[in-house]
N, C-alpha and C positions, 0 to 999 in steps of 0.2 A: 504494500500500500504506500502509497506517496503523494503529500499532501505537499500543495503548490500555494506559495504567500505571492497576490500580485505584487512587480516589482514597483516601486515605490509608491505605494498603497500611502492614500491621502485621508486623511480625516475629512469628512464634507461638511460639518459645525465649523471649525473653525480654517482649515485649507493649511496643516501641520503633516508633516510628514509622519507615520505613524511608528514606534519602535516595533523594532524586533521582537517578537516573541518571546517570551522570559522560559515559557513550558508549555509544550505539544504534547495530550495524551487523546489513544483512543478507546473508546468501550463496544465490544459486541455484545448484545445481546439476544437471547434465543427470543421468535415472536410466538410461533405455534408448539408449543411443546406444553406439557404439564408439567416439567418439573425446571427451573428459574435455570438458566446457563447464561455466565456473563463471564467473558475475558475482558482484561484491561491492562493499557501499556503504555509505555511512553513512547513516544516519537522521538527517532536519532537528528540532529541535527545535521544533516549533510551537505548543504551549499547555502548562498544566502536565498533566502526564500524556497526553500526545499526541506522536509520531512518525511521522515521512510519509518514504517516500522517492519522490520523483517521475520521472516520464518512465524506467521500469523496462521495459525489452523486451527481450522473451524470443525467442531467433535463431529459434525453430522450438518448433510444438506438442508433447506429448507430455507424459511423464511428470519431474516437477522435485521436487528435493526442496530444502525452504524451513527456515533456519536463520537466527534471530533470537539475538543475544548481545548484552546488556546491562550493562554495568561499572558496577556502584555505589560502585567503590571502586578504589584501585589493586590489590586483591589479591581483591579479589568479582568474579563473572561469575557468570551464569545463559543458557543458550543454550537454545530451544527448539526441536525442528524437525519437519515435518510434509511429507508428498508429496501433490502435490496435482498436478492434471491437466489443465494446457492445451488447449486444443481450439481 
């Protein structure tokens, strides 16, 4: 997985260049299942504006849902998340 920061991402409140990311973590979680499966990790820093997190396996196919949270700050987070479908 590799999580992409656009390169010089602007604040639109006030037109500031935004900092780097302080911490990249992601969480899977299981959506159709009866019994709770969640993994969770950190994102490696690999280039400016680039995030990987490697060797990610998922126990069993099916539906997951995928949450990306990014710390700009001590007190900034932005999390994204999307379900997407293993096969």
């Amino acid at each position: 997985m590799v999580v992409l920061q656009p390169e010089a991402a602007t604040d639109t409140r006030n037109n500031k260049a935004q900092a780097s990311p302080e911490h990249a973590a992601y969480r899977f979680s299981s959506v159709a299942t009866a019994s709770i499966v969640t993994l969770i990790g950190v994102l490696a820093h690999t280039a400016p504006g680039e995030y990987v997190a490697q060797a990610v396996q998922l126990p069993y196919h099916g539906m997951w849902q995928l949450k990306v949270t990014v710390r700009s700050s001590d007190i900034d987070e932005t999390t994204v998340a999307t379900t997407i479908d293993i096969r």
